[in-house]
ROSE-4610 file (N, C-alpha, C; in Angstrom, 1 decimal, always signed):
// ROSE-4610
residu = [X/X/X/X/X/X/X/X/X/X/X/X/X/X/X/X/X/X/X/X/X/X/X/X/X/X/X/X/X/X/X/X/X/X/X/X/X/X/X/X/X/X/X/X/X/X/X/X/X/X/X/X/X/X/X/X/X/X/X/X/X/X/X/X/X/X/X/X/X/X/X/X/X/X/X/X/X/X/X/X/X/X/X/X/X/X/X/X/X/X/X/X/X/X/X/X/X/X/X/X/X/X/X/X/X/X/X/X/X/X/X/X/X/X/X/X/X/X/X/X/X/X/X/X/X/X/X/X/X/X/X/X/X/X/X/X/X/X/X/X/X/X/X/X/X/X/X/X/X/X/X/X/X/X/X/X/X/X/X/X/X/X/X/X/X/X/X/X/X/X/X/X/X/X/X/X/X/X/X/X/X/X/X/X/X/X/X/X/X/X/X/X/X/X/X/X/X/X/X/X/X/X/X/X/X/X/X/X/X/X/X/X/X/X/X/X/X/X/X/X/X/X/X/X/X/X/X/X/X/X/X/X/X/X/X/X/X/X/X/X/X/X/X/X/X/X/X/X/X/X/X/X/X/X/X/X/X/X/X/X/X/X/X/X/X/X/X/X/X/X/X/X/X/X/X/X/X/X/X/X/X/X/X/X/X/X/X/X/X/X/X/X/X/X/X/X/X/X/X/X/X/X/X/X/X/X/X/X/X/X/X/X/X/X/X/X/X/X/X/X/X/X/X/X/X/X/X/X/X/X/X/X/X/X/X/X/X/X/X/X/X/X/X/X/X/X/X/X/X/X/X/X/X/X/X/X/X/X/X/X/X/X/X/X/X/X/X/X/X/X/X/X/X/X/X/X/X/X]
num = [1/1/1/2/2/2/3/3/3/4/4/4/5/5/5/6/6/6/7/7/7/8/8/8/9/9/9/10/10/10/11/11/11/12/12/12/13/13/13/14/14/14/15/15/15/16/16/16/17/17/17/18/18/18/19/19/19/20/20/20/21/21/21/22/22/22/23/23/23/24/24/24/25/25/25/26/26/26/27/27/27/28/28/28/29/29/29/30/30/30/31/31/31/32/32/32/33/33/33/34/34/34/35/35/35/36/36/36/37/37/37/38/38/38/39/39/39/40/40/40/41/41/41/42/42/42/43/43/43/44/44/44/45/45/45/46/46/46/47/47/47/48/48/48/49/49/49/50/50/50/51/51/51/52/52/52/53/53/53/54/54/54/55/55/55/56/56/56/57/57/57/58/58/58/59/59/59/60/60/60/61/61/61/62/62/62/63/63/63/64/64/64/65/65/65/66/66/66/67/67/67/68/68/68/69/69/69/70/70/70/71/71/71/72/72/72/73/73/73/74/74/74/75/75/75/76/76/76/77/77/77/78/78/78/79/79/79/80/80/80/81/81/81/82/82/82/83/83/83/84/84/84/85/85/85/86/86/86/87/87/87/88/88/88/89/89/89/90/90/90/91/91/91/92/92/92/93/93/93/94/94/94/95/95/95/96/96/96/97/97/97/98/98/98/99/99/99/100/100/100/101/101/101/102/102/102/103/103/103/104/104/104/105/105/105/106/106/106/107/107/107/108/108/108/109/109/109/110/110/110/111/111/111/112/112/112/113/113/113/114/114/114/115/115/115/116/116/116/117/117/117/118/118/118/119/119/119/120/120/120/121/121/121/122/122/122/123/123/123/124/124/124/125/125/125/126/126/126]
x = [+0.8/+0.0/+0.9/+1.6/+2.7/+3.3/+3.9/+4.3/+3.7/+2.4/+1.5/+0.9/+1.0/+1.1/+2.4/+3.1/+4.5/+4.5/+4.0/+3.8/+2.7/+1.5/+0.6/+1.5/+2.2/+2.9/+3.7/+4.1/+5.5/+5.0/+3.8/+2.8/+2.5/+2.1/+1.0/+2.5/+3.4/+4.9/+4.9/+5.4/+6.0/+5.2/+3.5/+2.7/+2.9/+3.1/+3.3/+4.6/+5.5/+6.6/+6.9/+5.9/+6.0/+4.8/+4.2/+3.3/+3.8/+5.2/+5.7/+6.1/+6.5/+6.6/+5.8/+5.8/+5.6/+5.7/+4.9/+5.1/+4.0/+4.6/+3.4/+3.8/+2.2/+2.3/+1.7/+1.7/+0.7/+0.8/+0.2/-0.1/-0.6/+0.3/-0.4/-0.8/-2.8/-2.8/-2.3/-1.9/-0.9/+0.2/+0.6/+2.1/+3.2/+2.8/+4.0/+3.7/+4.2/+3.9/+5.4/+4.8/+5.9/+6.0/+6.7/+6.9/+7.8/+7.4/+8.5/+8.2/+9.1/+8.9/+9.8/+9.6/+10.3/+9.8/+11.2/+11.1/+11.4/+11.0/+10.9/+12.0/+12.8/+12.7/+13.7/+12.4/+12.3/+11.9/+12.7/+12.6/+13.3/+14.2/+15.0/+14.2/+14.4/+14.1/+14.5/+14.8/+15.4/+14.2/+15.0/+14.2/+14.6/+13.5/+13.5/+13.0/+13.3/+12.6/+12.2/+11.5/+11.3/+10.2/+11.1/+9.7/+9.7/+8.6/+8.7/+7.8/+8.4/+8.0/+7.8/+7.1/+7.2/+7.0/+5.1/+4.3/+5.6/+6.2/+6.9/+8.4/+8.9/+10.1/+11.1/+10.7/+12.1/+11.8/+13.1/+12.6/+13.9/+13.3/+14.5/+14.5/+14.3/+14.9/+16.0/+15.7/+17.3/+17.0/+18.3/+18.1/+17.5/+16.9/+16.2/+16.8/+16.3/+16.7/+18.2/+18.2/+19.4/+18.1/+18.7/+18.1/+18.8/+18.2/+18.6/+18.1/+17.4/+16.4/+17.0/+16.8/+17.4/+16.9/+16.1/+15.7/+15.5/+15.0/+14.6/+13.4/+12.3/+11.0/+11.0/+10.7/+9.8/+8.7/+8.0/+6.0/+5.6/+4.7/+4.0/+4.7/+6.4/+6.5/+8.6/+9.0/+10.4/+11.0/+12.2/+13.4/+14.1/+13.7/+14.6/+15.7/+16.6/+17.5/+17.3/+17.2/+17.5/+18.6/+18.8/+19.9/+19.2/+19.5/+18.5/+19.8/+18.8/+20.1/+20.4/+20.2/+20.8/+22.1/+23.2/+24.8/+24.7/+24.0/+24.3/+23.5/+23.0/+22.5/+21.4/+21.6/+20.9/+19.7/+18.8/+17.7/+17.3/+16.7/+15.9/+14.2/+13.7/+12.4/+12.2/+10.7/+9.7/+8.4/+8.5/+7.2/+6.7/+5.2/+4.7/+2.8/+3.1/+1.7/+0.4/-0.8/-1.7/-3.1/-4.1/-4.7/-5.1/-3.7/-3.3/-2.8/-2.4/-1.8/-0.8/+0.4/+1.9/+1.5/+2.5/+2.5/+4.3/+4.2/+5.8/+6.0/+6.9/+7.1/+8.7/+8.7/+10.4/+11.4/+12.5/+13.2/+14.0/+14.8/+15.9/+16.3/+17.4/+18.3/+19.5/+20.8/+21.7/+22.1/+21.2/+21.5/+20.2/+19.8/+19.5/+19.1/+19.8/+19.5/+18.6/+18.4/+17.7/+16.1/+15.6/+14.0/+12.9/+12.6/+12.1/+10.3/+9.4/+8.0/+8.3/+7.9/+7.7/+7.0/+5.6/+4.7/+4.1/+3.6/+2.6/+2.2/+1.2/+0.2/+0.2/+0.4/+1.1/+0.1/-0.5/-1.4/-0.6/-0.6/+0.5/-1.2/+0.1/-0.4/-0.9/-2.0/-2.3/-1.4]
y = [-1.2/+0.0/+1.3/+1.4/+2.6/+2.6/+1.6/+1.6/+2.2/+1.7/+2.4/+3.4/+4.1/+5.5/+6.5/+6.3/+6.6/+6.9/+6.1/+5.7/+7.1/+7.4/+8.2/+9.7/+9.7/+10.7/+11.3/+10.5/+10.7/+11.0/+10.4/+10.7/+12.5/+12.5/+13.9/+15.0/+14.7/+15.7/+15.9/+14.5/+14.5/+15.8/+15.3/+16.4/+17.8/+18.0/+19.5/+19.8/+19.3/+20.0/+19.8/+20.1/+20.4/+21.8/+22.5/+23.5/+24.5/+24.9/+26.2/+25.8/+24.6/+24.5/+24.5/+24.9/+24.9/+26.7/+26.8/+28.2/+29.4/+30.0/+31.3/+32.6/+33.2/+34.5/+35.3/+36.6/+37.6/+39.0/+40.0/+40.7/+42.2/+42.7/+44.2/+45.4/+45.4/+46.3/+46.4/+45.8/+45.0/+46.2/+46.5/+47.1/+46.5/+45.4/+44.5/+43.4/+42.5/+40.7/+40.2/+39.6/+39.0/+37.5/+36.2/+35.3/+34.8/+33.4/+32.7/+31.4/+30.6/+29.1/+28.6/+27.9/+27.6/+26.1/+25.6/+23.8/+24.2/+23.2/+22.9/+21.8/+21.3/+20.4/+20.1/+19.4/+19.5/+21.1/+21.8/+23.4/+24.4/+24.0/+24.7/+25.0/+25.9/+26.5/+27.1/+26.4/+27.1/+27.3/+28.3/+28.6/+29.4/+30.5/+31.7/+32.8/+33.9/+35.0/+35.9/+36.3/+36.6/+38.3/+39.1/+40.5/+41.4/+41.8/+42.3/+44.0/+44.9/+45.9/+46.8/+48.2/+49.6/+49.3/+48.5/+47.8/+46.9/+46.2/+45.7/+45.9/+46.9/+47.6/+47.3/+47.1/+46.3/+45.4/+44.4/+42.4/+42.1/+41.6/+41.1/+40.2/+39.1/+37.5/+36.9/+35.4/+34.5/+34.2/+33.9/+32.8/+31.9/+31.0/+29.7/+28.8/+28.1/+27.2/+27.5/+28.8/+29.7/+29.9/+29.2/+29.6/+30.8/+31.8/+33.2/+33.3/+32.5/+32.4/+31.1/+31.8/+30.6/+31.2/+29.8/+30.6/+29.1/+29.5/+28.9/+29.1/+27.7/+27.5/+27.8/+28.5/+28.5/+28.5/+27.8/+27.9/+27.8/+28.8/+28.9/+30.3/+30.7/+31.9/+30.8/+32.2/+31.9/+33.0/+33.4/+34.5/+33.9/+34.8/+34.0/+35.6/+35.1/+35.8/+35.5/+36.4/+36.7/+37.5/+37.0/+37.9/+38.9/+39.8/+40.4/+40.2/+40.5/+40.4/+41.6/+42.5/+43.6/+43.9/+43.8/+44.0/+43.0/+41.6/+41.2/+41.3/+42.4/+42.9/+42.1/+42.1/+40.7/+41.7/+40.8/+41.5/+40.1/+40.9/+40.1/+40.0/+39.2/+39.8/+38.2/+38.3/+37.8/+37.0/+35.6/+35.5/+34.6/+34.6/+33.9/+33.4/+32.1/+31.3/+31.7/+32.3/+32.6/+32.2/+31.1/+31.1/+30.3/+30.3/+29.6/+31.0/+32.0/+33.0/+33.0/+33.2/+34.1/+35.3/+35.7/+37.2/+37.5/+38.4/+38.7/+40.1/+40.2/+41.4/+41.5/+42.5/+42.9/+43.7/+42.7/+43.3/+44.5/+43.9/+45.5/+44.1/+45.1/+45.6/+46.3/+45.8/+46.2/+47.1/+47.3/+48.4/+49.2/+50.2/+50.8/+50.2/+49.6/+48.7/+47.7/+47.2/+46.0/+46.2/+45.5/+45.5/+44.3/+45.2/+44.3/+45.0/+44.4/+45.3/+44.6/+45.9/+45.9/+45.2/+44.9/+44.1/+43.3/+42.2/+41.7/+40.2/+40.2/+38.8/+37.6/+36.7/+35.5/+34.4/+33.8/+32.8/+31.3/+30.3/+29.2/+28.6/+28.6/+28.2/+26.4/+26.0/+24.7/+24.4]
z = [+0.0/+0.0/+0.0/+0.7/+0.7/-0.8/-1.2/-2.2/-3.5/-3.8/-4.2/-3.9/-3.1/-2.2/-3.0/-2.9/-3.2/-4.8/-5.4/-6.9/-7.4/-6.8/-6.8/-6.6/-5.5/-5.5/-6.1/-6.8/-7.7/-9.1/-9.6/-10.5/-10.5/-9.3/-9.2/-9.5/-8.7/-8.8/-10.1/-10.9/-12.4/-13.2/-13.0/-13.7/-13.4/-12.0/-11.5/-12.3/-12.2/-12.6/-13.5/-15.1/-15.9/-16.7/-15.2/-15.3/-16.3/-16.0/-17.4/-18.6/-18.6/-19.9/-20.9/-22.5/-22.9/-23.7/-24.8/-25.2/-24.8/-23.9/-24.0/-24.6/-24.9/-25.4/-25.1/-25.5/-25.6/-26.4/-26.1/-27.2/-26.4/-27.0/-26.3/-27.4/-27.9/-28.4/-29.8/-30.7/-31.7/-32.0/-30.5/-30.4/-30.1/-29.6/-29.1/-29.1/-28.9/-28.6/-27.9/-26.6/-26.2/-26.5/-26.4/-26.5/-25.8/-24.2/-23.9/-23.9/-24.6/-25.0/-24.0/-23.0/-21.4/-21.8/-21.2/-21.0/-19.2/-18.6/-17.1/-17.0/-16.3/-15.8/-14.3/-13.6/-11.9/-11.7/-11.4/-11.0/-11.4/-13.1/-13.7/-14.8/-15.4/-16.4/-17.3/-18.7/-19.8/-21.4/-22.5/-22.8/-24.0/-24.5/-25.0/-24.9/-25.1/-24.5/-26.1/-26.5/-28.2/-27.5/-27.5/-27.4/-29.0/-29.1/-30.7/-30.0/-30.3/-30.0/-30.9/-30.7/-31.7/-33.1/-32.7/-33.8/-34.8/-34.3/-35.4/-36.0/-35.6/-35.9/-35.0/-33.8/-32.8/-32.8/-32.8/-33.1/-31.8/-30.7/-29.6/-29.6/-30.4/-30.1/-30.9/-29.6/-30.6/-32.1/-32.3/-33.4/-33.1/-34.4/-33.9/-33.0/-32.2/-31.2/-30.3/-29.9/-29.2/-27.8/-26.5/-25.4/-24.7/-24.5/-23.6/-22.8/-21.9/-20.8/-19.8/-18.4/-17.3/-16.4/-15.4/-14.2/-13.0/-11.8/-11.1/-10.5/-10.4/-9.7/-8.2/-8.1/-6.4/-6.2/-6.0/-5.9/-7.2/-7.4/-8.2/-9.4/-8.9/-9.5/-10.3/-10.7/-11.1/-11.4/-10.8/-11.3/-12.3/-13.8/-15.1/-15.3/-16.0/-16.1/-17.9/-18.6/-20.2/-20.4/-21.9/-22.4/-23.8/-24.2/-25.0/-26.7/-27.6/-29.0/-29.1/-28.3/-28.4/-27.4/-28.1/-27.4/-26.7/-26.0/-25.2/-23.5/-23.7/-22.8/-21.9/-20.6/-19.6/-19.0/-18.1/-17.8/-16.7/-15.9/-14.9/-14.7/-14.9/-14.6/-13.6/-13.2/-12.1/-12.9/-13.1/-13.9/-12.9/-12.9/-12.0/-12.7/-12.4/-12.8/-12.1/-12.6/-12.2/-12.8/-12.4/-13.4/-14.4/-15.0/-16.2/-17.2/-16.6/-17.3/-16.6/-17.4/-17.1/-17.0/-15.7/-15.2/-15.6/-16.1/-16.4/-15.6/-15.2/-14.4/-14.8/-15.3/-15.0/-13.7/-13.5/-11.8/-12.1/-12.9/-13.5/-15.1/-15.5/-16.5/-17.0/-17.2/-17.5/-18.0/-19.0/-20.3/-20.9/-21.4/-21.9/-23.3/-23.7/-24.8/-24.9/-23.9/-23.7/-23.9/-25.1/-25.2/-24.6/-23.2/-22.3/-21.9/-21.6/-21.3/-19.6/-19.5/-17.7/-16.9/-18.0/-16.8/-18.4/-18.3/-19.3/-19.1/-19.5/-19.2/-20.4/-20.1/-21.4/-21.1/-22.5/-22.6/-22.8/-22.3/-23.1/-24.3/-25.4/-26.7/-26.9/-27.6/-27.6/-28.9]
């Protein structure tokens, strides 16, 4: 019985700790669109970070299949650290699961360069 106990538990974890992964997005106003395509695994988090701003005329992401995104799970939230394609330039933000929406919040920023939105709400994609 424990054993099977154990088995149930390890089940219900597996599923939890794959809650961010996958791709989310969103859309602000069709001024901007953010995009972060996050793989999970256990409580690390890697990825990409894709923001397209100033209707279309600033483009901040990697190249294809280039992760700039690293962070770690606490609860229900995660501190990711991105790097932006402009100069290199790193950034911190705060994203946290609500819902079933991503909350993005940005902490700070290195540079001046860096094209990052302050606060924005992300759908993950079917």
């Amino acid at each position: 019985m424990l054993i099977l106990s154990m088995g149930v538990l390890s089940s219900v974890n597996a599923i939890a700790d794959t809650r961010f992964s996958g791709r989310w997005s969103g859309e602000q106003e069709g001024r901007s669109t953010l995009t972060l395509v996050l793989k999970q695994n256990d409580n690390k988090l890697t990825g990409s970070y894709c923001f397209i701003s100033r209707a279309g005329t600033r483009i901040d992401c990697p190249d294809d299949g280039e992760n700039n995104l690293r962070g770690v799970i606490v609860g229900n939230g995660a501190k990711v650290t991105f790097t932006s394609s402009f100069k290199s330039a790193k950034g911190v933000a705060k994203i946290t699961l609500e819902d079933n929406v991503l909350k993005w919040r940005l902490v700070k920023s290195s540079s001046l360069e860096i094209s990052a939105p302050e606060h924005y709400s992300l759908i993950k994609d079917n």
